[in-house]
FINU-88568 format. One line per field, with one value per residue (C-alpha): residue in three letters; x, y, z. Coordinates in pm, 1 decimal. Layout:
BEGIN
code ala|...;
x X|...;
y Y|...;
z Z|...;
# end
This chain:
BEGIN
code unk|unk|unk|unk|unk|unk|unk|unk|unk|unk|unk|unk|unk|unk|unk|unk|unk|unk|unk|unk|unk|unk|unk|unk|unk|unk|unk|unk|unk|unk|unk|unk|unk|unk|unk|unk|unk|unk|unk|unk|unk|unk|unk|unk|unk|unk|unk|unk|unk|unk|unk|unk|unk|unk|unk|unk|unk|unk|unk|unk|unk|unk|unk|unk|unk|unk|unk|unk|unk|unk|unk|unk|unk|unk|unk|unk|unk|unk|unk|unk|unk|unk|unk|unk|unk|unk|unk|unk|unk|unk|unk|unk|unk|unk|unk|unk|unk|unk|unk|unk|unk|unk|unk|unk|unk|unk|unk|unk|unk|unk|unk|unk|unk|unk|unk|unk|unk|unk|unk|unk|unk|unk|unk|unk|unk|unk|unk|unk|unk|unk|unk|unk|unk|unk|unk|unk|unk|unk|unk|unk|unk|unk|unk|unk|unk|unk|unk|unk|unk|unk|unk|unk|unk|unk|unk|unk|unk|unk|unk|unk|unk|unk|unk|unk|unk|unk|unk|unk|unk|unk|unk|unk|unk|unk|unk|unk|unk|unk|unk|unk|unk|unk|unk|unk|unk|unk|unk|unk|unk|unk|unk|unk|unk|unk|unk|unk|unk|unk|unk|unk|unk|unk|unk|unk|unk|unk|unk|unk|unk|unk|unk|unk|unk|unk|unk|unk|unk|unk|unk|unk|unk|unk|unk|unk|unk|unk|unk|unk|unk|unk|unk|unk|unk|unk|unk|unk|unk|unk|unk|unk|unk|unk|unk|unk|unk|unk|unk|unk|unk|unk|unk|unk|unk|unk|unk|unk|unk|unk|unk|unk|unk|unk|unk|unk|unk|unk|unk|unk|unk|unk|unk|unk|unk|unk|unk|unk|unk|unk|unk|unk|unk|unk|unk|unk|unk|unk|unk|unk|unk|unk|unk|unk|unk|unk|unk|unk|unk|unk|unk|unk|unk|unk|unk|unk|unk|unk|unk|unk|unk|unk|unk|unk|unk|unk|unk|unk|unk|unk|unk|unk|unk|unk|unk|unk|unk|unk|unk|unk|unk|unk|unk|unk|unk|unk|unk|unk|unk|unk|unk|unk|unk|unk|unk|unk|unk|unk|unk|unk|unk|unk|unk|unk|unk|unk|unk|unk|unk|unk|unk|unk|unk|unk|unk|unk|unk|unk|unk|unk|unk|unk|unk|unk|unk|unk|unk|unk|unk|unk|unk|unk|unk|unk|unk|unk|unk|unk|unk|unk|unk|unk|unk|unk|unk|unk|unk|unk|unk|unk|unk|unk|unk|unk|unk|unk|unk|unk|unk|unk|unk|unk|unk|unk|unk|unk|unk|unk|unk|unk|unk|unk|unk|unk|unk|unk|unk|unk|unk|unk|unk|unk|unk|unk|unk|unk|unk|unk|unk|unk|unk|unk|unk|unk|unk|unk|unk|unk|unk|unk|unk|unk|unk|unk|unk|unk|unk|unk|unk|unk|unk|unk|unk|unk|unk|unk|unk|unk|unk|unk|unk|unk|unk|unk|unk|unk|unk|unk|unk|unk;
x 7337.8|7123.6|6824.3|6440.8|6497.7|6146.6|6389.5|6458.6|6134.8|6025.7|6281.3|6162.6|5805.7|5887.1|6120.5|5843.8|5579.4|5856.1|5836.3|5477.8|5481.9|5690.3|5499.6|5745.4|5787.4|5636.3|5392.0|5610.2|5553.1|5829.9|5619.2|5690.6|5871.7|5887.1|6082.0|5884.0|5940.2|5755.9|6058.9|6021.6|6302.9|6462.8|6428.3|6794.9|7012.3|7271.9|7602.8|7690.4|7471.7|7676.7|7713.3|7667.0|7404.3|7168.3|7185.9|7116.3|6870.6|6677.9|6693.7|6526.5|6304.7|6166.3|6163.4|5895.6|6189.0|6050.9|6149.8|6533.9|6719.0|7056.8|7364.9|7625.4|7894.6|7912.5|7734.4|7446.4|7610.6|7937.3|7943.0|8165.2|8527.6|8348.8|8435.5|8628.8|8912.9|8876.4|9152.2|9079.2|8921.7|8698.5|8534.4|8771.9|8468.3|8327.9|8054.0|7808.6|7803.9|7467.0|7531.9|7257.3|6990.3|6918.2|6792.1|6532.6|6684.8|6530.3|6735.7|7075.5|7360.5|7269.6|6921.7|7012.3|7296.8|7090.8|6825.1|7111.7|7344.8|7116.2|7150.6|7447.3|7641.4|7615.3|7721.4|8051.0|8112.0|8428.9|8430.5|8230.3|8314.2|8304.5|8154.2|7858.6|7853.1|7814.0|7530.4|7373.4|7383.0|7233.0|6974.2|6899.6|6891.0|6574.7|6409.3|6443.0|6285.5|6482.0|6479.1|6892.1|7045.7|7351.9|7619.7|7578.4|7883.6|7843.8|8017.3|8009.8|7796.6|7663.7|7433.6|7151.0|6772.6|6617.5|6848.5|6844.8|7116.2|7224.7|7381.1|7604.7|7570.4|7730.6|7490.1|7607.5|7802.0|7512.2|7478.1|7222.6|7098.6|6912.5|6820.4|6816.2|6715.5|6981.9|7325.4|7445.7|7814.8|7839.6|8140.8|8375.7|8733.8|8839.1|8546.8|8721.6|9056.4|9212.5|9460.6|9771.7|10059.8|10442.7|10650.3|10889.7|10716.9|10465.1|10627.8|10915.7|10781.8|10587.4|10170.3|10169.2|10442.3|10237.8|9886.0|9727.9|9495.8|9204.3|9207.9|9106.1|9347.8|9425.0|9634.4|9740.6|9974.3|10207.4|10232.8|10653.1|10728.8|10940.8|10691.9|10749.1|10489.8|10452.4|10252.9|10298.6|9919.3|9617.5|9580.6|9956.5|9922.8|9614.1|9842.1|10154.6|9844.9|9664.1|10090.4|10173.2|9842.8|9883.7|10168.2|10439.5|10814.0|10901.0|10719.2|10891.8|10689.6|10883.8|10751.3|10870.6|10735.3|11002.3|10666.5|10368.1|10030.6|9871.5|9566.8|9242.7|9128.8|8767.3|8780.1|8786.5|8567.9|8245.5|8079.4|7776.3|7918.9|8183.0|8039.1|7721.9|7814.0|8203.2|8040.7|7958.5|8319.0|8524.3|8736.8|9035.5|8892.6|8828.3|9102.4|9309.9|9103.4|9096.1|9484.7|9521.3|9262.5|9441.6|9773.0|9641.2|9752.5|9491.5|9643.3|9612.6|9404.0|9640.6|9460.4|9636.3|9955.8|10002.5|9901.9|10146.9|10466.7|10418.9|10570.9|10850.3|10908.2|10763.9|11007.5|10899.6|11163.7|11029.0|11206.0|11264.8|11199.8|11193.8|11389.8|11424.6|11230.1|11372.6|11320.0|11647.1|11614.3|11319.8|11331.3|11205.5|11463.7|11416.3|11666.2|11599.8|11760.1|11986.2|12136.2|11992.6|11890.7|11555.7|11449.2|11086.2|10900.2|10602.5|10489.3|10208.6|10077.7|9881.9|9998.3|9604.2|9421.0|9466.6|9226.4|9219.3|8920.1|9104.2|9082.1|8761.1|8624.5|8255.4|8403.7|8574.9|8372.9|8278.0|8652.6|8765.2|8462.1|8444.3|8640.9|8895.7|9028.0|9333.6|9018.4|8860.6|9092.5|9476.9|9658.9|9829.0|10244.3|10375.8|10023.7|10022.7|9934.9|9842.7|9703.6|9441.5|9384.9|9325.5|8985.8|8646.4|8526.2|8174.7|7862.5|7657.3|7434.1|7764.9|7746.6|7990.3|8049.9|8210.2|8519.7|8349.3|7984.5|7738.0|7972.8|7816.4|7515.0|7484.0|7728.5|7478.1|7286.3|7617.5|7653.1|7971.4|7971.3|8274.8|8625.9|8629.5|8401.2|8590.8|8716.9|8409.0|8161.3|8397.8|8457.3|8069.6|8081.3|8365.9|8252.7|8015.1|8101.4|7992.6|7718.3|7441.8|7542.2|7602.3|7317.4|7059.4|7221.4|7292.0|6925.3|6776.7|6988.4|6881.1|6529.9|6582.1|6688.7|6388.2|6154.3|6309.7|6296.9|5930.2|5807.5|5592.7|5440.5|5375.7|5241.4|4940.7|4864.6|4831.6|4592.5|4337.5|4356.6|3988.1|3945.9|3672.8|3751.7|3400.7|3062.0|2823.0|2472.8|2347.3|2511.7|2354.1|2086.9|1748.8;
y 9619.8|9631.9|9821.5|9684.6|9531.6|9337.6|9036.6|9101.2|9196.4|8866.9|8654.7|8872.0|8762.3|8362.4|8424.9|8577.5|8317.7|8064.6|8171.7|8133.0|7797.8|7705.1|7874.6|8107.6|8381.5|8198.5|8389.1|8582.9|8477.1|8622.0|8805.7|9207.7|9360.4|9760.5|9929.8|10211.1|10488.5|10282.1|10247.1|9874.3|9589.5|9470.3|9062.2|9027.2|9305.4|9200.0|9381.4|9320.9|9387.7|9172.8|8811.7|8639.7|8928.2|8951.5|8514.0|8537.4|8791.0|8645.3|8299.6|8445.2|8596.0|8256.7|8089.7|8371.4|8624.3|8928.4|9236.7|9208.6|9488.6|9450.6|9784.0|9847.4|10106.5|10108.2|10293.3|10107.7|9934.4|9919.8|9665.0|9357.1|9361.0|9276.7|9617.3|9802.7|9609.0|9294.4|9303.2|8953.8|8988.6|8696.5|8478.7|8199.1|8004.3|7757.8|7916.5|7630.8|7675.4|7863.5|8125.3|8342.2|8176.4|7933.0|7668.3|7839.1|7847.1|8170.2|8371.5|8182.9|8399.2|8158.6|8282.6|8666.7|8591.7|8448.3|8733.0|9003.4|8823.6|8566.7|8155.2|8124.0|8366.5|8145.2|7833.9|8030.7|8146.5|7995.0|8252.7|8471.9|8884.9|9016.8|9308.5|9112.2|8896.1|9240.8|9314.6|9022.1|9102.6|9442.5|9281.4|8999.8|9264.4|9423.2|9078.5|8962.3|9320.5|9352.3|9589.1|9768.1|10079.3|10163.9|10432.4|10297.5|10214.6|9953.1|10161.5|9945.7|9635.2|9723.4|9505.1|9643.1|9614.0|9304.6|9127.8|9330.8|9417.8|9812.6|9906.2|10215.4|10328.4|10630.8|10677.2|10965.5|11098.7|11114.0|10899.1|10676.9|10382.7|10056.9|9765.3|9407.3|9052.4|8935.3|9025.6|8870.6|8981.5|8912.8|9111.8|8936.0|8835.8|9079.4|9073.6|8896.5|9108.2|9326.0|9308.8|9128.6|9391.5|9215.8|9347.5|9453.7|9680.5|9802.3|10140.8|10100.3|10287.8|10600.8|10452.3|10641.6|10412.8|10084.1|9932.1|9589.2|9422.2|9468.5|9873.0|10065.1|10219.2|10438.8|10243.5|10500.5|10651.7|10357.8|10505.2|10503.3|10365.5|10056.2|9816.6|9547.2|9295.3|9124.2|8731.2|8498.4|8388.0|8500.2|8842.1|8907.7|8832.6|9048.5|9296.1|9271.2|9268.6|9556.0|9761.4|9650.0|9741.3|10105.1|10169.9|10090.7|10084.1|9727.9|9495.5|9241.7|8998.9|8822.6|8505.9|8295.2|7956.2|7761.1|7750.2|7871.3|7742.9|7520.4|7369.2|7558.3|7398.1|7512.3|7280.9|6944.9|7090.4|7149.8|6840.9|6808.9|6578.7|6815.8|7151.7|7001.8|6828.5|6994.4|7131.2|6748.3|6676.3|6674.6|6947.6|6807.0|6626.5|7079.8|7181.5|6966.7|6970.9|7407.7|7382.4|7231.7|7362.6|7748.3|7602.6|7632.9|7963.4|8045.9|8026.1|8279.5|8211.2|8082.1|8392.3|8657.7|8456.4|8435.8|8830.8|8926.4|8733.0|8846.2|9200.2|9194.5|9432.1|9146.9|8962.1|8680.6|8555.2|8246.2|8180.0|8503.5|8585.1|8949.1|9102.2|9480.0|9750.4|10094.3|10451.1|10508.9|10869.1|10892.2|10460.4|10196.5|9916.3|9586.5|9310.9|8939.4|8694.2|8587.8|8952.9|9085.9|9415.7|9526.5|9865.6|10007.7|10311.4|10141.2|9821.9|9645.1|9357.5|9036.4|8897.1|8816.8|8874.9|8812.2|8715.4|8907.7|9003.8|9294.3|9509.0|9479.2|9836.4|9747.8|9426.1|9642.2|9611.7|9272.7|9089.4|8989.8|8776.6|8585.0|8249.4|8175.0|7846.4|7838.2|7873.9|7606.5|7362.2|7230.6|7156.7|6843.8|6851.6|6981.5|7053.9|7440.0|7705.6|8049.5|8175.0|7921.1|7937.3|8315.4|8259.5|8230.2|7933.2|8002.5|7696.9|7541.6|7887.3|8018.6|8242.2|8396.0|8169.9|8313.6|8265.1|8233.8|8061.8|8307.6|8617.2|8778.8|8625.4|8873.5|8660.6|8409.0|8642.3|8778.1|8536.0|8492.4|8478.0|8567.8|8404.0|8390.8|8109.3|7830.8|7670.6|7643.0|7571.5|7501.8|7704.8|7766.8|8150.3|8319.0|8304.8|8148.9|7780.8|7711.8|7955.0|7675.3|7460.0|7783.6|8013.6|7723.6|7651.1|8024.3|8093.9|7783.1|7865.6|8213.4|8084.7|7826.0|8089.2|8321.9|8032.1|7899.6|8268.3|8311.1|7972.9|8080.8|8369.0|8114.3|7876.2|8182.1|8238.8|7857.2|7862.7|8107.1|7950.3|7967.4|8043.0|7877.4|7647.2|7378.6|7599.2|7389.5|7568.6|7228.4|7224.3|7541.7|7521.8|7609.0;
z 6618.6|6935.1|6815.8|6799.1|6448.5|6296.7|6351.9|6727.0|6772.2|6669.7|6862.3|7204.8|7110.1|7082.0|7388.5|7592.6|7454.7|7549.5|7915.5|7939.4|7783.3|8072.4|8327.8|8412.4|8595.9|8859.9|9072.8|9372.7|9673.2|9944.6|10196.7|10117.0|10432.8|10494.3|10744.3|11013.2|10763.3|10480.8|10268.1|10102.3|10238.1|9902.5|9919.4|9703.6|9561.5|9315.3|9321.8|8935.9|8640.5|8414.9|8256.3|8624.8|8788.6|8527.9|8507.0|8864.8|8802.9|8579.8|8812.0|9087.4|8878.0|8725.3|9092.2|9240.2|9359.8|9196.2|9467.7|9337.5|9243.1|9045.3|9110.3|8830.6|8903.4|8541.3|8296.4|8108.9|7832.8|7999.3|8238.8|8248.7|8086.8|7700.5|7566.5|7842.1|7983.8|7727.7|7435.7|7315.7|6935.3|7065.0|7360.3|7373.2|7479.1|7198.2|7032.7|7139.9|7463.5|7659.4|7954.1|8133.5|7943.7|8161.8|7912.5|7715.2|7351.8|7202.9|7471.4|7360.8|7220.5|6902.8|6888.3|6897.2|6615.5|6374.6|6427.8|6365.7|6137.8|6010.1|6005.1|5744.6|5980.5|6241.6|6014.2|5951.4|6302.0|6452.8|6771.8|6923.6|6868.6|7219.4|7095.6|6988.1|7310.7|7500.8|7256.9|7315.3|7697.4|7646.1|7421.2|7675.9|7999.5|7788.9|7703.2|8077.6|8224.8|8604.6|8780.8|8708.1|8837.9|8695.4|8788.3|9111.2|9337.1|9645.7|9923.5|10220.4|10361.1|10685.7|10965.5|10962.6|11192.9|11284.4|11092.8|10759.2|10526.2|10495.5|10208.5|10172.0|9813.4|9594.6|9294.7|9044.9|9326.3|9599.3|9899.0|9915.4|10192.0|10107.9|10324.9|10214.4|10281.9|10104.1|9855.6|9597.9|9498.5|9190.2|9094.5|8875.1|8902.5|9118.0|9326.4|9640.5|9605.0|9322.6|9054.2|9134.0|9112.9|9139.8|9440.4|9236.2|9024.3|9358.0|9516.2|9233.1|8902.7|8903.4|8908.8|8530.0|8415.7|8426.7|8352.9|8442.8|8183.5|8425.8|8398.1|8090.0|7918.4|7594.0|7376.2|7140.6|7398.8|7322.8|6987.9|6935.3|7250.7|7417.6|7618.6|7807.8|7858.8|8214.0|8145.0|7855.6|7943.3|7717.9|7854.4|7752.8|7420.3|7429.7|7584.8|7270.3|7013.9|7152.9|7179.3|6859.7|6662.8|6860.0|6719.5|6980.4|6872.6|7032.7|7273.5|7502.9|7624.3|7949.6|8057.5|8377.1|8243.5|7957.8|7766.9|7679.5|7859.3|7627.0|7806.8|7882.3|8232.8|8138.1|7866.3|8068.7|8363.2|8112.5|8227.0|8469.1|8758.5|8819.6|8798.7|8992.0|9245.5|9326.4|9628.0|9763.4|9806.5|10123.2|10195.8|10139.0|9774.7|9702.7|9800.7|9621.0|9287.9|9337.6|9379.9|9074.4|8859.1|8983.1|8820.0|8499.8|8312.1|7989.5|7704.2|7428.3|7085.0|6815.9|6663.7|6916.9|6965.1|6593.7|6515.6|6795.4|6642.1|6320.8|6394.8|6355.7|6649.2|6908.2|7086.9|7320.6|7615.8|7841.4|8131.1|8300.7|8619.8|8655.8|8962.9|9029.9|8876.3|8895.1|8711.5|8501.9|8347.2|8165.8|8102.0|8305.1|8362.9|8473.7|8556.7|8549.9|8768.5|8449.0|8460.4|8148.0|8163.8|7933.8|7892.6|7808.5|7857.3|7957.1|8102.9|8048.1|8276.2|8261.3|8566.0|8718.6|9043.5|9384.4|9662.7|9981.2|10106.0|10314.0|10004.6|9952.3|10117.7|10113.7|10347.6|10556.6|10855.8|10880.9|10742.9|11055.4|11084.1|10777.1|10758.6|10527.3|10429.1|10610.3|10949.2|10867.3|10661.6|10758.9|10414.2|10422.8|10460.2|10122.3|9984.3|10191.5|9967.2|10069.6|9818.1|9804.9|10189.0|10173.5|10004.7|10179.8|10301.8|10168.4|10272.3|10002.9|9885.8|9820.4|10164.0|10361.2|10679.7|11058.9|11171.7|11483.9|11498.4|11612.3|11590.3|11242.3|11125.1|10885.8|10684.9|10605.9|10367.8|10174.6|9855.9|9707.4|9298.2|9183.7|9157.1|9542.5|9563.1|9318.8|9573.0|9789.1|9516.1|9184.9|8864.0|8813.7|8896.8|8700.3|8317.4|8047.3|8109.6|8470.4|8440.3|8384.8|8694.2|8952.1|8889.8|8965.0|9281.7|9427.1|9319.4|9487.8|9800.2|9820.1|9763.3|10046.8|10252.6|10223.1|10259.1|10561.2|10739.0|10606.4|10753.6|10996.2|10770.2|10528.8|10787.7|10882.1|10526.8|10520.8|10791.9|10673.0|10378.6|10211.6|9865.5|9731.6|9392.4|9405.1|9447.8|9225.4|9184.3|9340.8|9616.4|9728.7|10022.1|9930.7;
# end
């Protein structure tokens, strides 16, 4: 599906023509910086080579940001959730809308579909396959040409000379060092934190016995067996779908809502004065717009809700609230606050992530500097929420800010792009639809920033300035 066909071919051509139309790339002009041993000072490297990294990428890249270099732990081809953790059969974004392409139409998801499928498939397309969105990401990664390692694992963030960045990195198993202007962590949902694990399942079932939607995991050992589902959301029904289709002898998905979620948030926040200008508003007019946009649950495709209730071995209960967890023999039982007692062999969980930046072991030794919410911002009585005040109070370039002014300026050159920074900068950094509105701001605040540092280097080059553009042949003394 990916491979050079005359039709992709063709589309890279007009995409690369398209650039050039548009002047773009720009010409790079951040003044190269090497350390005393000669090794080169990367200007930006981006933790992330998926959806959001290679957007950001490709940003900096058309600004005159060219010494960027973009770390995957994954393998090529692998990174994101589109074909490792995902279980959806589709994006459950409209097809319509643009992502990493940053307004030039012949590198839109459309364009690449009509090249592979051709235009009547397009016509017909209701939703987009997440196998073919990954394709398209693997076909867009060539087009755009960065500079991507993969296999590469971001160890720990580290202050390094003169103000630099030092990276600790594990690539293929070996240790390597890099030093940075700037990083850009763009790392996904669980990027601030990690998968959020119920108390009463944490330290209470054997780690075999359980599996959140965010790790991979081999289905067809559910073959014959009992599972419960954890979540009611979209990634639970993803979860029954993906049981059921495996083989599994029941599923029981439990639900503490009456009801399923039937509004997708992302939906109403798709217009430009919101995702533009969310950052402009007072603390109090974000915190109270994050709060509520976080209350929103996703709600599955009719698609997977539908496929999952039509076995007849799917039973949905809403309303339970799930209390103990405890190994029984060789079942799991758990008991809900009604009484009722359900017993699986395996459980399955879409039950999200959580935000704490104290799991985060490439944070680990600058967290106690970075500010939270709950530093810098005093929730009205009634309106306290923890979970929202655990997240980092990030400024306008989506950076890291201190807890105490003057304590880590490294923070100022960590950028935040991943779930951690809705309620800082709004929903513009955790999927397709605020793509558009975040990448142009993180890439003219990193931009900004280099400038700004650079002044004076740029104010030299300024100086002895003297190119000559008007030599007429008459001008010329005789």
């Amino acid at each position: 599906m990916t491979g050079l066909t005359p039709a992709l071919m063709a589309l890279e051509a007009r995409a690369l023509s398209d650039l050039a139309l548009v002047e773009k790339p720009l010409r790079q002009w951040v003044p190269p910086r090497t350390l005393p041993s000669g090794e080169l000072v990367r200007d930006v490297v981006i933790i992330g080579a998926g959806l959001s990294g290679l957007a950001i990428g490709f940003g900096l890249k058309q600004q005159g940001v060219g010494n960027v270099l973009v770390l995957d732990a994954a393998a090529q081809g692998q990174e994101g959730p589109w074909i490792t953790t995902a279980r959806m059969r589709t994006l459950r974004s409209p097809k319509t809308l643009t992502g990493p392409d940053l307004g030039l139409p012949s590198l839109t998801y459309r364009a690449w579909h009509e090249a592979v499928h051709g235009p009547q498939s397009w016509t017909s397309l209701e939703m987009i396959a997440r196998q073919d969105w990954m394709a398209y990401l693997i076909w867009f990664r060539r087009v755009i040409g960065l500079d991507i390692r993969n296999d590469t694992r971001l160890l720990a963030i580290e202050e390094g000379p003169n103000g630099l960045i030092t990276l600790r990195l594990d690539h293929n198993g070996a240790a390597e060092t890099l030093t940075s202007r700037k990083v850009v962590l763009a790392t996904g949902m669980e990027g601030s934190g990690g998968l959020h694990i119920p108390d009463a399942i944490i330290g209470a079932l054997p780690r075999e016995r359980w599996t959140h939607s965010g790790e991979a995991f081999d289905a067809t050992t559910l073959a014959g067996k009992d599972v419960g589902v954890i979540g009611a959301a979209a990634s639970g029904f993803d979860w029954a779908v993906t049981a059921l289709e495996a083989g599994a002898r029941s599923v029981t998905v439990l639900a503490r809502s009456q009801a399923l979620p039937q509004t997708e948030v992302l939906d109403w926040s798709n217009f430009p004065g919101f995702l533009n200008h969310f950052s402009d508003l007072d603390d109090l007019q974000r915190y109270r717009f994050a709060r509520r946009l976080l209350s929103f649950k996703t709600p599955p495709t009719i698609a997977m809700y539908e496929l999952a209730m039509g076995f007849p071995n799917c039973r949905l209960v809403l309303g339970t609230r799930t209390g103990a967890a405890q190994l029984e023999g060789d079942a799991i039982t758990l008991t809900a606050d009604s009484g009722e007692r359900y017993r699986f062999n395996h459980l399955l969980l879409g039950t999200g992530y959580s935000i704490d930046l104290a799991r985060r072991p490439e944070l680990a030794g600058l967290v106690d500097e970075i500010a939270l919410w709950k530093d810098r911002f005093t929730a009205p009585p009634g309106e306290e929420d923890p979970a929202l005040l655990a997240y980092p109070f990030l400024g306008p370039a989506f950076e890291f800010t201190e807890k105490v002014p003057g304590a880590a300026p490294i923070l100022g050159n960590i950028h935040v792009f991943n779930h951690g920074a809705v309620p800082s900068l709004g929903p513009v950094c955790n999927g397709i639809t605020g793509l558009k509105s975040g990448v142009p701001k993180i890439v003219a605040g990193i931009s900004r920033g280099l400038f700004l540092a650079d002044a004076q280097a740029h104010y030299h080059a300024l100086d002895r300035y003297d190119k000559v553009h008007f030599a007429p042949a008459s001008a010329v003394a005789s």
